[in-house]
Backbone as CSV, one residue per row, in Angstrom:
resi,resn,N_x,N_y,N_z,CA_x,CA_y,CA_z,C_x,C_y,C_z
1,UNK,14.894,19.191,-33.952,14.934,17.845,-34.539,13.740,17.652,-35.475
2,UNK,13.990,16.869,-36.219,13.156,16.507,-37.692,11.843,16.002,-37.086
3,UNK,12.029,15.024,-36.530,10.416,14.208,-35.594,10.045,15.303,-35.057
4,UNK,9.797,15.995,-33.958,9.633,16.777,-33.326,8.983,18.113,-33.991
5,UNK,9.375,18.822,-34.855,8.557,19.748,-35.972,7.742,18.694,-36.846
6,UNK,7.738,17.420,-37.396,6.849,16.837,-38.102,5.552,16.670,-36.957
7,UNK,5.911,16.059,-36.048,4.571,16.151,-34.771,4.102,17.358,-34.732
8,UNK,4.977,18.426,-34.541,4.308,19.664,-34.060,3.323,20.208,-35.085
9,UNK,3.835,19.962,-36.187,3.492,20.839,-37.452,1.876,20.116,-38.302
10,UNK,2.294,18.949,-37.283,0.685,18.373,-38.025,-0.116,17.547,-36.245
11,UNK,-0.058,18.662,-35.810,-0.319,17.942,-34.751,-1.887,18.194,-34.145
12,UNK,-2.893,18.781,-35.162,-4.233,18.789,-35.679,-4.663,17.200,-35.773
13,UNK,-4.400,17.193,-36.715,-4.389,16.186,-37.571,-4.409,14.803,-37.030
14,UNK,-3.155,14.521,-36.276,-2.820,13.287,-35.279,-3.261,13.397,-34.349
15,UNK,-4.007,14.758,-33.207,-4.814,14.693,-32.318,-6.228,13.726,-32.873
16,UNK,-6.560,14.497,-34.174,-7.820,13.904,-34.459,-8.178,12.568,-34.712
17,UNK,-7.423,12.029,-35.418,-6.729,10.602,-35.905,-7.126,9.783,-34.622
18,UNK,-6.369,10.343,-33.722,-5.763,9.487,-32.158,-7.260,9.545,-31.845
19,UNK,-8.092,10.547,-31.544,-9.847,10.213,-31.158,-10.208,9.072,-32.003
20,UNK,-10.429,9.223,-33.337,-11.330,8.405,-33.992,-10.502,6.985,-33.910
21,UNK,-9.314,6.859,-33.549,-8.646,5.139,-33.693,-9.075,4.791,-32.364
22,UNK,-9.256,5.305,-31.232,-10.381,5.055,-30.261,-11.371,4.353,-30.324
23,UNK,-12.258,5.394,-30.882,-13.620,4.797,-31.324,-13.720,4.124,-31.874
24,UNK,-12.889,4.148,-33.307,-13.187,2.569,-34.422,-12.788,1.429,-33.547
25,UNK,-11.905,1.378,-32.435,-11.633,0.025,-32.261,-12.601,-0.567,-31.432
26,UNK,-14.058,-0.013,-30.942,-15.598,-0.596,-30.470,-16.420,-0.377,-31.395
27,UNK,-15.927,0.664,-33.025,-17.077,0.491,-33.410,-18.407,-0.290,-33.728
28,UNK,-18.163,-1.564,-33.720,-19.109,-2.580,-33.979,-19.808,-3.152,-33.006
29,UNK,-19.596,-2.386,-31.807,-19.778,-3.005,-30.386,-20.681,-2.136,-30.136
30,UNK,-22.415,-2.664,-29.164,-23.067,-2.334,-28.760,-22.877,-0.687,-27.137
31,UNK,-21.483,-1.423,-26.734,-21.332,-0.168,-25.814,-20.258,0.260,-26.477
32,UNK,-19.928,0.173,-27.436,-18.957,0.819,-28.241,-17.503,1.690,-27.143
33,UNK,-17.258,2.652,-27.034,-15.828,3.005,-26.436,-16.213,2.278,-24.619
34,UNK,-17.106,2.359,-24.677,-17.208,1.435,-22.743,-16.568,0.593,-22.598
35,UNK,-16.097,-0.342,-23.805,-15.791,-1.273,-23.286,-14.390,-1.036,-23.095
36,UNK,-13.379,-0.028,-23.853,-11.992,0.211,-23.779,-11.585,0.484,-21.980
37,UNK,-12.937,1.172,-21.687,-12.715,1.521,-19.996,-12.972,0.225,-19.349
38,UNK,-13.710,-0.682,-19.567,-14.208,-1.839,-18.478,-13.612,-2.694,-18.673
39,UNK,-13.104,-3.277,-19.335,-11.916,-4.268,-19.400,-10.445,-4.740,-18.492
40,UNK,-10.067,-2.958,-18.744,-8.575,-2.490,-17.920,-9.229,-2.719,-16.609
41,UNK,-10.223,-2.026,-16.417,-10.785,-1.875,-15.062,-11.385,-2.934,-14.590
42,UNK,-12.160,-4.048,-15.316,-12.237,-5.247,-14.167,-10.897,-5.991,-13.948
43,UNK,-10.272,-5.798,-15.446,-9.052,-6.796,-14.945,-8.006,-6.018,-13.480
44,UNK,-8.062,-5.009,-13.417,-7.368,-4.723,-12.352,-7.831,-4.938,-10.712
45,UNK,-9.256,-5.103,-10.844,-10.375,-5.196,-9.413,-10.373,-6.886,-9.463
46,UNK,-10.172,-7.520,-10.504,-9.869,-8.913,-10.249,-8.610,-9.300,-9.828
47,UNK,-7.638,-8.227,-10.193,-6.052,-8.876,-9.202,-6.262,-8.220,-7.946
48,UNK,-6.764,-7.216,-7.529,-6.732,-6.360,-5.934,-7.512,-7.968,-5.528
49,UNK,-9.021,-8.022,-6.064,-9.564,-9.455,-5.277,-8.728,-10.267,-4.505
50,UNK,-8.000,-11.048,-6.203,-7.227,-12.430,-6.007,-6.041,-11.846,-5.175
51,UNK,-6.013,-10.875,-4.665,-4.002,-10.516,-4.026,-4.312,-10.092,-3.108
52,UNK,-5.314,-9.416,-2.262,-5.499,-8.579,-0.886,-6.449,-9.765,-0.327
53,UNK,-7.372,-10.025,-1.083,-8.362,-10.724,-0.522,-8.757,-12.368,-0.508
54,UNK,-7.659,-12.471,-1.415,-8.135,-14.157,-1.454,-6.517,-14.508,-1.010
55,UNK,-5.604,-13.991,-1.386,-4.128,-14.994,-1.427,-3.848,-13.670,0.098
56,UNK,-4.150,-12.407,0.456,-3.952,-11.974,1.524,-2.227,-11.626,1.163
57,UNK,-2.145,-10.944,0.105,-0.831,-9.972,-0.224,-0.681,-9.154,0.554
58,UNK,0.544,-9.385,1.096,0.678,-7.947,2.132,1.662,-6.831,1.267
59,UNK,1.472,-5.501,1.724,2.117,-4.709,0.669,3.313,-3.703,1.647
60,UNK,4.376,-3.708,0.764,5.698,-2.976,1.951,5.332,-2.052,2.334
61,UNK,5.709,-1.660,3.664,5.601,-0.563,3.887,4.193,-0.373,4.797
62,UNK,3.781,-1.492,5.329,2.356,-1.199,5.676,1.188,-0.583,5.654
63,UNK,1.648,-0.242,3.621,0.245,0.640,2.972,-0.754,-0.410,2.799
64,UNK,-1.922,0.300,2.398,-3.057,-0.785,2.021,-2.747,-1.380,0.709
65,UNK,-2.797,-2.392,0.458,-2.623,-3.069,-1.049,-3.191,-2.568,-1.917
66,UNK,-4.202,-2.396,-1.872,-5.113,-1.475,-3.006,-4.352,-0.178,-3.299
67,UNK,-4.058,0.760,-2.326,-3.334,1.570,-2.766,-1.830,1.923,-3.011
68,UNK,-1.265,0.599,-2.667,0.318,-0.317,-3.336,0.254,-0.115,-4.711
69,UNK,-1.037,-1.339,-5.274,-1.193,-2.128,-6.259,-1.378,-1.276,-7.087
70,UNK,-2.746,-0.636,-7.165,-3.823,-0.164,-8.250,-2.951,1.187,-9.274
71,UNK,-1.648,2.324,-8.212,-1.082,2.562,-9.341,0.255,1.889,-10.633
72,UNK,0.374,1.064,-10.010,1.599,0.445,-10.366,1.046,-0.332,-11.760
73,UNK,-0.346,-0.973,-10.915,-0.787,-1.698,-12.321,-1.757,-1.054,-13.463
74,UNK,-2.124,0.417,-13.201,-2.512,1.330,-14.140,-1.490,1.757,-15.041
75,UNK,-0.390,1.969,-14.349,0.745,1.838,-15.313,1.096,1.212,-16.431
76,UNK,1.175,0.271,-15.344,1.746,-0.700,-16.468,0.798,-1.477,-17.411
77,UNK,-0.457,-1.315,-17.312,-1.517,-1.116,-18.669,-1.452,-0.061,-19.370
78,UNK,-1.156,0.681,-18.973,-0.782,1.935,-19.759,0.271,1.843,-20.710
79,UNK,1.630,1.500,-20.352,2.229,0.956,-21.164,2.584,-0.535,-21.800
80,UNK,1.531,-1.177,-21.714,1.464,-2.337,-22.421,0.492,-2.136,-23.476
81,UNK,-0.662,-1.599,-23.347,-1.674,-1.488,-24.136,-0.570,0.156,-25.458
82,UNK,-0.153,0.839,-24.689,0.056,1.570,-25.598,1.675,1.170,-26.659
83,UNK,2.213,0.196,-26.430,3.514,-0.162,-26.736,3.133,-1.678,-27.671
84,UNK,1.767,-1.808,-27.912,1.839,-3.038,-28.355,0.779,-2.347,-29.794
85,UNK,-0.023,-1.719,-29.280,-0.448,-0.760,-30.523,0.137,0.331,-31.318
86,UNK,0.839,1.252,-30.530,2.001,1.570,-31.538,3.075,1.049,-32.536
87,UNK,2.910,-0.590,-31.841,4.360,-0.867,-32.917,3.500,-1.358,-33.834
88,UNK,2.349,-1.870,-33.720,1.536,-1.995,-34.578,1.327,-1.410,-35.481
89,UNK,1.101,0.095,-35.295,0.185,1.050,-36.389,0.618,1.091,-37.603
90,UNK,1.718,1.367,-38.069,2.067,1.441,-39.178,1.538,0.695,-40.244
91,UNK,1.688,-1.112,-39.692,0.598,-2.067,-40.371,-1.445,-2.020,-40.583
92,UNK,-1.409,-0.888,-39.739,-2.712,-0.939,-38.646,-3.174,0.547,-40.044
93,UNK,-2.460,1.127,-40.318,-2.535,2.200,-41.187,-1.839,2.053,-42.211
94,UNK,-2.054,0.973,-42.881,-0.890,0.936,-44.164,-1.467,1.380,-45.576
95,UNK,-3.090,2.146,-45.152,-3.624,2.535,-46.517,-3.158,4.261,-46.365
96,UNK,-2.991,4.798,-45.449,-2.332,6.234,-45.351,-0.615,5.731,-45.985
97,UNK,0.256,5.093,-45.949,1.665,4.566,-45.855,1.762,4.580,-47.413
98,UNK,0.539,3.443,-47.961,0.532,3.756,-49.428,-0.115,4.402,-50.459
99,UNK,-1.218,4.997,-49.721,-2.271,5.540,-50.921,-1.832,6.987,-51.243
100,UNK,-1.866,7.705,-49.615,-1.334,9.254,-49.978,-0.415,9.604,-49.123
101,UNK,0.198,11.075,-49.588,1.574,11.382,-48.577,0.881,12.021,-47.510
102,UNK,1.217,11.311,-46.895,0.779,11.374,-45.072,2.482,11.418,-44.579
103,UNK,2.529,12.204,-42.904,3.598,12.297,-42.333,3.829,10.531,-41.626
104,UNK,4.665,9.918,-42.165,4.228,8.566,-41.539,4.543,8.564,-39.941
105,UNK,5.730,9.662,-39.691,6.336,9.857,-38.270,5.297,10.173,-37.221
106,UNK,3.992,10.278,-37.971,2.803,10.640,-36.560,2.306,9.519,-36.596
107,UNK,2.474,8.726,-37.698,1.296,7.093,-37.307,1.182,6.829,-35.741
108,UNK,2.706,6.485,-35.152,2.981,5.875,-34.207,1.993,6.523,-32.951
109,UNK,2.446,7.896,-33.023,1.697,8.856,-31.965,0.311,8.962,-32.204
110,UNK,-0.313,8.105,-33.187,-1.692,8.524,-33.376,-2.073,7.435,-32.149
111,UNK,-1.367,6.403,-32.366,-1.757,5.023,-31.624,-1.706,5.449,-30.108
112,UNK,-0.777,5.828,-29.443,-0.514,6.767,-28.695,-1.417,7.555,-27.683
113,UNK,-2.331,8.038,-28.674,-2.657,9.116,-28.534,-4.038,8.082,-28.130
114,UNK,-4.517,7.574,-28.932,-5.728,6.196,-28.402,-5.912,5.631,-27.311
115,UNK,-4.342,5.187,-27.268,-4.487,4.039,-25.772,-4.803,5.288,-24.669
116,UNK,-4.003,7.226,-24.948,-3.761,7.535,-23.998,-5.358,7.609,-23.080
117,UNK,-6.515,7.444,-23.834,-8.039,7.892,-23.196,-7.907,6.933,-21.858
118,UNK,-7.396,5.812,-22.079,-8.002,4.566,-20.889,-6.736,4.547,-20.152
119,UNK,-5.755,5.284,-20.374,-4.801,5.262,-19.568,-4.661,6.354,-18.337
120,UNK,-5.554,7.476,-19.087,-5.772,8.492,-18.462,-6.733,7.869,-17.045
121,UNK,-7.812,7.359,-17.473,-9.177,6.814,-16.677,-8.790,5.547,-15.835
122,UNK,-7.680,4.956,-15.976,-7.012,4.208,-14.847,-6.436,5.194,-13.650
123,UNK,-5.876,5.930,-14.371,-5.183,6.908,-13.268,-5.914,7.889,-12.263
124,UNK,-7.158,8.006,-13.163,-8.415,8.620,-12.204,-8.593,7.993,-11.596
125,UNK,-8.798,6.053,-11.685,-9.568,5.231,-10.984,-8.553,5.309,-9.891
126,UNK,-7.299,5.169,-9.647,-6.023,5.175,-8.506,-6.086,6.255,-7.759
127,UNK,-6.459,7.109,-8.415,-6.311,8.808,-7.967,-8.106,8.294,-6.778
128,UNK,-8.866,8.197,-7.121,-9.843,8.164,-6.464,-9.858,6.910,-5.550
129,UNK,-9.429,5.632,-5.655,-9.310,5.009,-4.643,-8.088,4.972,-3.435
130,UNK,-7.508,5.835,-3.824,-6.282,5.897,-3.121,-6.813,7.223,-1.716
131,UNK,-7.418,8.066,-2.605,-8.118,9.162,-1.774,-9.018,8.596,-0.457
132,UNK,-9.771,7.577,-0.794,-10.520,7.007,-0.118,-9.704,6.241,0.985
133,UNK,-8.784,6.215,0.706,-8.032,5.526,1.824,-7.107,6.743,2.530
134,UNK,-7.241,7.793,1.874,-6.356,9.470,2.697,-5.378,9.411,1.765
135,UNK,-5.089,8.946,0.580,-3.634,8.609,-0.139,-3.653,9.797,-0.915
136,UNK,-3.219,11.272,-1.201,-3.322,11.832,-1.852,-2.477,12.215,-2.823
137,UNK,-2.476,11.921,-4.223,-1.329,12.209,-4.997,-0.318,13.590,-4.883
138,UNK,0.842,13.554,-5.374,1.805,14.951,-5.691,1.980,15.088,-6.943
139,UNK,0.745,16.135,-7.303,0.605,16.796,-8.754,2.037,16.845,-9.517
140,UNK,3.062,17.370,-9.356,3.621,17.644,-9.489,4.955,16.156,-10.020
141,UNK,4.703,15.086,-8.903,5.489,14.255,-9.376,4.975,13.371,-10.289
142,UNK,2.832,13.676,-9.866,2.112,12.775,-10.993,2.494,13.128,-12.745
143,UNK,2.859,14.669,-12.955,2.737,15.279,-14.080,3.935,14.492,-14.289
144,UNK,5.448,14.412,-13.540,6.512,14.177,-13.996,6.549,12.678,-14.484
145,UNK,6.058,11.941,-13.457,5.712,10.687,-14.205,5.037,10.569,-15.517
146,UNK,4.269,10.924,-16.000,3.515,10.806,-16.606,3.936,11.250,-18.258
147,UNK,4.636,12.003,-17.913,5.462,13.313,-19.373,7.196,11.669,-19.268
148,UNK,7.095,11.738,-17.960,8.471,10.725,-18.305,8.431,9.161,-19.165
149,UNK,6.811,8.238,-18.763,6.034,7.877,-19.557,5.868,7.330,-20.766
150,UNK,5.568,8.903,-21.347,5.609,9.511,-22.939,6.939,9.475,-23.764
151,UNK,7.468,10.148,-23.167,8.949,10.034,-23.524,9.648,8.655,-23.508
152,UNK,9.163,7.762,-22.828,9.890,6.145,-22.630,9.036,5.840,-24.167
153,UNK,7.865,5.768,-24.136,7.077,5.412,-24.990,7.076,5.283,-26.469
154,UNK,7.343,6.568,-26.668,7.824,7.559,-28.070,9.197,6.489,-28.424
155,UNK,9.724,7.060,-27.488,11.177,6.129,-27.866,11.646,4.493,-28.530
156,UNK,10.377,4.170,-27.571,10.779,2.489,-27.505,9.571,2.407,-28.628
157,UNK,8.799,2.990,-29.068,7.939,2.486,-30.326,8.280,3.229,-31.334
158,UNK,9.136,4.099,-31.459,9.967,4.685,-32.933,10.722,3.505,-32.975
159,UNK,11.244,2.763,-32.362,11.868,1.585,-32.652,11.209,0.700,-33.534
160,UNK,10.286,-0.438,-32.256,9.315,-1.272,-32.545,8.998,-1.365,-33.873
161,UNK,7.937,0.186,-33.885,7.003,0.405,-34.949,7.720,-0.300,-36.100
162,UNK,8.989,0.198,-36.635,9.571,0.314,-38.059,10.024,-1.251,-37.748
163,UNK,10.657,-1.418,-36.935,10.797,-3.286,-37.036,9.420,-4.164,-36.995
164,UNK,8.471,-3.441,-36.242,7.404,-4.620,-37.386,6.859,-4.667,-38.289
165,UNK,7.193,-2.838,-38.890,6.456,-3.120,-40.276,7.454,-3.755,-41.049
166,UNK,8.212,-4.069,-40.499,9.666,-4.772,-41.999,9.723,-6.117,-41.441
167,UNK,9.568,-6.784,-40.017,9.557,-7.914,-39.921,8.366,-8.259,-39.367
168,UNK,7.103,-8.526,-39.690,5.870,-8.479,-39.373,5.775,-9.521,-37.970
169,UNK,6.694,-10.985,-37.741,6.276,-11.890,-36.457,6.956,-10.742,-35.393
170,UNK,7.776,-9.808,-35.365,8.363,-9.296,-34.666,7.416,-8.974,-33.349
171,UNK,6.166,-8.908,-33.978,5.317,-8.238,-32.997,4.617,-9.484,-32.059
172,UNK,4.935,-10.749,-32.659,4.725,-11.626,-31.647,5.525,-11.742,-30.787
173,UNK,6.881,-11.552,-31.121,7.986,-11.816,-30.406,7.814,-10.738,-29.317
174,UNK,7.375,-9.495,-29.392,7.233,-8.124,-28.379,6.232,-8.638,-27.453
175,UNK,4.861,-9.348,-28.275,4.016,-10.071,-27.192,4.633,-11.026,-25.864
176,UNK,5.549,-11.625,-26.355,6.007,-12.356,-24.727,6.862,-11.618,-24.460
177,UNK,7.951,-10.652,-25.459,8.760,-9.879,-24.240,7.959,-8.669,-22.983
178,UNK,6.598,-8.699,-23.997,5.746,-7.996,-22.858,5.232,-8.292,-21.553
179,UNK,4.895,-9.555,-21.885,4.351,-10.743,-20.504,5.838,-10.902,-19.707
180,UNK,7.031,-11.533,-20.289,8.071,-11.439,-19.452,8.358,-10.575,-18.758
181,UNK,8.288,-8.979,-19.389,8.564,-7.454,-18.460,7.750,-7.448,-17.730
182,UNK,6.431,-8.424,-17.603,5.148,-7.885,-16.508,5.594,-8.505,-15.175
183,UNK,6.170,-9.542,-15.288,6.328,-10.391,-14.523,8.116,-10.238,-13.720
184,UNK,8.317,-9.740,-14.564,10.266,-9.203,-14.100,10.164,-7.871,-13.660
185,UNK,8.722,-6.920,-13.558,8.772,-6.094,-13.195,7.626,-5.593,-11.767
186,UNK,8.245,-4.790,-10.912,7.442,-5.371,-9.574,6.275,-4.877,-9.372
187,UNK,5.263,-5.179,-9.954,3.972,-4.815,-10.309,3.045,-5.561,-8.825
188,UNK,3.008,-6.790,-9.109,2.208,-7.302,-8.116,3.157,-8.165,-6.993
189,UNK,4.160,-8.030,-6.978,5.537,-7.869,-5.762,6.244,-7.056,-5.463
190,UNK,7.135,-7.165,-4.784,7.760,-5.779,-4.627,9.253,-6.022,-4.533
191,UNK,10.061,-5.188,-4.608,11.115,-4.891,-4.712,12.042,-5.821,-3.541
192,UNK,11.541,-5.541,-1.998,12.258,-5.957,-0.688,12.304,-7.429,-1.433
193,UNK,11.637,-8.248,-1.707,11.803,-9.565,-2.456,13.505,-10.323,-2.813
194,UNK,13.994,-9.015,-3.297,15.321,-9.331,-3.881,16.159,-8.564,-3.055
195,UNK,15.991,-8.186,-1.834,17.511,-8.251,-0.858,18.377,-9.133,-1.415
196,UNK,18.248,-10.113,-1.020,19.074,-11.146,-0.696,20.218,-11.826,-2.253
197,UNK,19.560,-10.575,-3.337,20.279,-10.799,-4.681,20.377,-9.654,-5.125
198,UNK,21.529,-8.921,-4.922,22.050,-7.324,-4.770,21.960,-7.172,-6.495
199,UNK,22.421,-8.184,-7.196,22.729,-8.149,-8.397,21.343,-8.082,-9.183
200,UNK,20.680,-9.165,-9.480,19.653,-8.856,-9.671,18.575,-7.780,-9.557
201,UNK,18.605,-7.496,-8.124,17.942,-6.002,-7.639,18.051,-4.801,-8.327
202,UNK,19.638,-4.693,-8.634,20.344,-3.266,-9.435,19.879,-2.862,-10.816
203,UNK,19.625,-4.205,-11.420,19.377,-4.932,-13.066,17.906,-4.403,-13.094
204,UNK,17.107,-4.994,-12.131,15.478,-4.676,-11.970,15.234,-3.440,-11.885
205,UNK,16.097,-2.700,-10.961,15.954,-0.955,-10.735,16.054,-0.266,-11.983
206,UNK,17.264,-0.356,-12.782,17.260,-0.012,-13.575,16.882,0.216,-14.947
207,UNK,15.683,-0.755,-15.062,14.872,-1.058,-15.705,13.906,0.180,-16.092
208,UNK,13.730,0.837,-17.088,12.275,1.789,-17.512,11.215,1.501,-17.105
209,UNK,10.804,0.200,-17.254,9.562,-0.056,-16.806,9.171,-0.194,-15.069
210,UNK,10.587,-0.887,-14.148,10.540,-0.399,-12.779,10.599,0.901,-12.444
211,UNK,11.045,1.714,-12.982,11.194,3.331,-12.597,9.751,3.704,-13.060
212,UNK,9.288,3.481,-13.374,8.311,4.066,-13.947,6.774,3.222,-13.275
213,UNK,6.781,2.186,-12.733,6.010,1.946,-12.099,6.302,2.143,-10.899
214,UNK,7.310,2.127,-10.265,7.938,2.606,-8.822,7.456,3.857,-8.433
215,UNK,7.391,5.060,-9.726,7.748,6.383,-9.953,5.549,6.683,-9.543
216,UNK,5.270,5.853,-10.182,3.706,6.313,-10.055,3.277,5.824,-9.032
217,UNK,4.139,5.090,-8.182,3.324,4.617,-6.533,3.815,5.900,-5.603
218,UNK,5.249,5.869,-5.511,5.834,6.908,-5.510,5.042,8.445,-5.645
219,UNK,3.986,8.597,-6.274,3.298,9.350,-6.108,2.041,9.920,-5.200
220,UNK,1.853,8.942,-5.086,0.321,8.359,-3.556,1.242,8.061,-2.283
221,UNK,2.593,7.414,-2.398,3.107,7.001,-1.042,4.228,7.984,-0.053
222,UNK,4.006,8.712,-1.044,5.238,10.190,-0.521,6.358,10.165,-0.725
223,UNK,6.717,9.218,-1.887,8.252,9.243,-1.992,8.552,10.035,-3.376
224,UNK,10.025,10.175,-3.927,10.287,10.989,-4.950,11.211,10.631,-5.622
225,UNK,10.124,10.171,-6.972,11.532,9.293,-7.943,12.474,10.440,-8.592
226,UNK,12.645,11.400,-8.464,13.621,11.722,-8.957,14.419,11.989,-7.862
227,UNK,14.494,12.084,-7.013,15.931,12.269,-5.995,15.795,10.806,-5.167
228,UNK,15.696,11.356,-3.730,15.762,10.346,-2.730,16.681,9.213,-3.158
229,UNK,16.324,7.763,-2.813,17.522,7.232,-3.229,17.102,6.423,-5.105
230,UNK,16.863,7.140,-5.602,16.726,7.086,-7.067,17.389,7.838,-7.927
231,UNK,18.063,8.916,-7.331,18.886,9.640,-7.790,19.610,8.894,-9.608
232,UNK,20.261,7.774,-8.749,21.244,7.034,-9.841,19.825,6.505,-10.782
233,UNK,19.067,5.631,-10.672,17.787,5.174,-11.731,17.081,6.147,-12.009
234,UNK,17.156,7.537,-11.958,16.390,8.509,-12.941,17.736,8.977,-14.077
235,UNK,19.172,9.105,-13.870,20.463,9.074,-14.833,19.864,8.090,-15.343
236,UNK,19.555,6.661,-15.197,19.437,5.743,-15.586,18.502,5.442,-17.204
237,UNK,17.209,6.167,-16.258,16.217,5.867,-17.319,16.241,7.061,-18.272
238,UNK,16.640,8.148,-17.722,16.916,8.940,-18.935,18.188,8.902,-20.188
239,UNK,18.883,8.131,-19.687,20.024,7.705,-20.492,19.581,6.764,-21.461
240,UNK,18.700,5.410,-20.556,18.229,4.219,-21.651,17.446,5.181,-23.061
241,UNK,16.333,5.958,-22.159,15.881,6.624,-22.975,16.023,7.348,-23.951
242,UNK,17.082,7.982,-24.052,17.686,8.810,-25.308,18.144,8.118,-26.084
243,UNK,18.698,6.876,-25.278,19.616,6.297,-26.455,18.615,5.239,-27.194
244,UNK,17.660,4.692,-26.291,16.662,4.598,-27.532,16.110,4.528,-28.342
245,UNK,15.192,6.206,-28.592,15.428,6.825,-29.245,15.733,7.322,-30.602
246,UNK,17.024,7.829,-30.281,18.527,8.023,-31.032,18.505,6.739,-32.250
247,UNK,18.804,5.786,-31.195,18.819,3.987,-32.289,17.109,3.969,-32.512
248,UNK,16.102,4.139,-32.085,14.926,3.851,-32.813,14.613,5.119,-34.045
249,UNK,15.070,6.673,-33.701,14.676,7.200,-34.880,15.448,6.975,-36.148
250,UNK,16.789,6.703,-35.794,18.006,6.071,-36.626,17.019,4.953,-37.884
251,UNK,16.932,3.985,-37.302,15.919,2.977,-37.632,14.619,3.143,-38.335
252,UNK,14.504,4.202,-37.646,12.620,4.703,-38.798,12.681,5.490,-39.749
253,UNK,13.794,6.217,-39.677,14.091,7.159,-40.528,14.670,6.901,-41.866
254,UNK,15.673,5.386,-41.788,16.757,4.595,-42.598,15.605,3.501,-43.672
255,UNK,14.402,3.577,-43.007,13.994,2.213,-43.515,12.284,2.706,-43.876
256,UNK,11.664,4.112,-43.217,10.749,4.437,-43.739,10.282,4.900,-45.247
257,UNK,11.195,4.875,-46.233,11.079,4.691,-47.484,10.701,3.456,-47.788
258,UNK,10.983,2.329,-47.105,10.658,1.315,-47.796,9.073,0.367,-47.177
259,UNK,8.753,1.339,-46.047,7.514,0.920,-45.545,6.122,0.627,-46.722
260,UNK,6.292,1.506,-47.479,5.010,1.222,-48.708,5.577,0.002,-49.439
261,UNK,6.674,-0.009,-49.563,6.689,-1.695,-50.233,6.472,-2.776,-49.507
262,UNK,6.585,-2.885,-48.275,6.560,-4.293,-47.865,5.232,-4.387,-46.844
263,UNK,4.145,-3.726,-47.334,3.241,-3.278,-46.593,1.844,-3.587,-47.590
């Protein structure tokens, strides 16, 4: 496929890119990249606070909350922070778009490639507090999560990306569909919640963003999103996913000629 050799083939280039869009985004800041790590990370030690310790969240399954919570919501900073800057970039880089021929199909992955530093260093922070409690990850399903992720990611911001560089509020509009998915997705509740609404439940499962935060607790708690009873929501998310995709490269591909004009 066409994307796929354009990444590969300049994929120097967009590694390097992806460091320095890192750094520029503290450059002006006294702790400069510190702060990309301390941010994610108090905001997440301020919900364990307010949910184990002040409101006394109990977590299914009679794990410790902390080690419920802390991967689910590394996650899903992970893909909020990286799904809201990718659809961005294109605008975010619109002097590469018009000045010289640049591959524009890596913009997205440069962004990508940025958020991935603090997304990585959440997952250490889970990986190490989870230990502390005996919780030890499965390498193996951590890698799969993680590559599965990427692939949601890629997909749903080959979309994005090209619809906000052509409809620029679009990206406000992604801002509350983001807050809505945080909250429709069982991050700081859980799933048993919706027994009692079979329908709803099925809708939520099937969701990318529940599989995928399910999929990284699932990793510390001994379960296995790809079989067990997930079987049907891994068809699931790999299906949303392609098709995607498919309709987002459709989309970037149809309309990336016209990115230097309306940019």
């Amino acid at each position: 496929m066409e994307f796929i050799k354009t990444i590969f083939k300049n994929r120097k280039i967009t590694w390097r890119l992806g460091k320095s869009d890192f750094k520029n985004r503290f450059a002006s800041t006294s702790l400069g990249s510190i702060w990309g790590f301390l941010q994610p990370f108090v905001f997440m030690i301020t919900y364990v606070i307010v949910f184990q310790y002040i409101l006394k969240t109990p977590a299914p399954g009679n794990y410790p909350y902390t080690v419920w919570f802390l991967p689910g919501m590394a996650m899903w900073l992970c893909l909020n922070d990286s799904i809201m800057s990718a659809s961005n970039s294109i605008r975010t880089y619109s002097y590469l778009v018009k000045k010289v021929v640049f591959p524009i199909d890596t913009i997205p992955i440069i962004s990508l490639i940025s958020s991935s530093f603090v997304s990585i260093f959440l997952i250490i922070i889970a990986i190490v507090v989870s230990a502390i409690y005996s919780f030890l990850p499965n390498i193996f399903m951590l890698l799969y999560v993680i590559f599965a992720a990427y692939c949601f990611l890629i997909a749903f911001t080959r979309f994005t990306s090209a619809i906000t560089t052509l409809v620029p509020d679009f990206s406000n509009l992604l801002g509350i569909l983001m807050q809505l998915f945080f909250w429709f997705t069982p991050i700081i509740w859980n799933l048993n919640m919706l027994e009692r609404h079979k329908v709803i439940l099925q809708i939520v499962k099937c969701t990318p963003f529940t599989y995928l935060v399910t999929g990284i607790r699932d990793v510390f708690l001994g379960g296995n999103i790809i079989t067990d009873n997930y079987f049907i929501y891994t068809i699931a998310f790999w299906i949303i996913t392609t098709l995607l995709f498919l309709w987002g490269n459709y989309i970037f591909n149809k309309n990336k000629k016209d990115f230097a004009d309306v940019l």
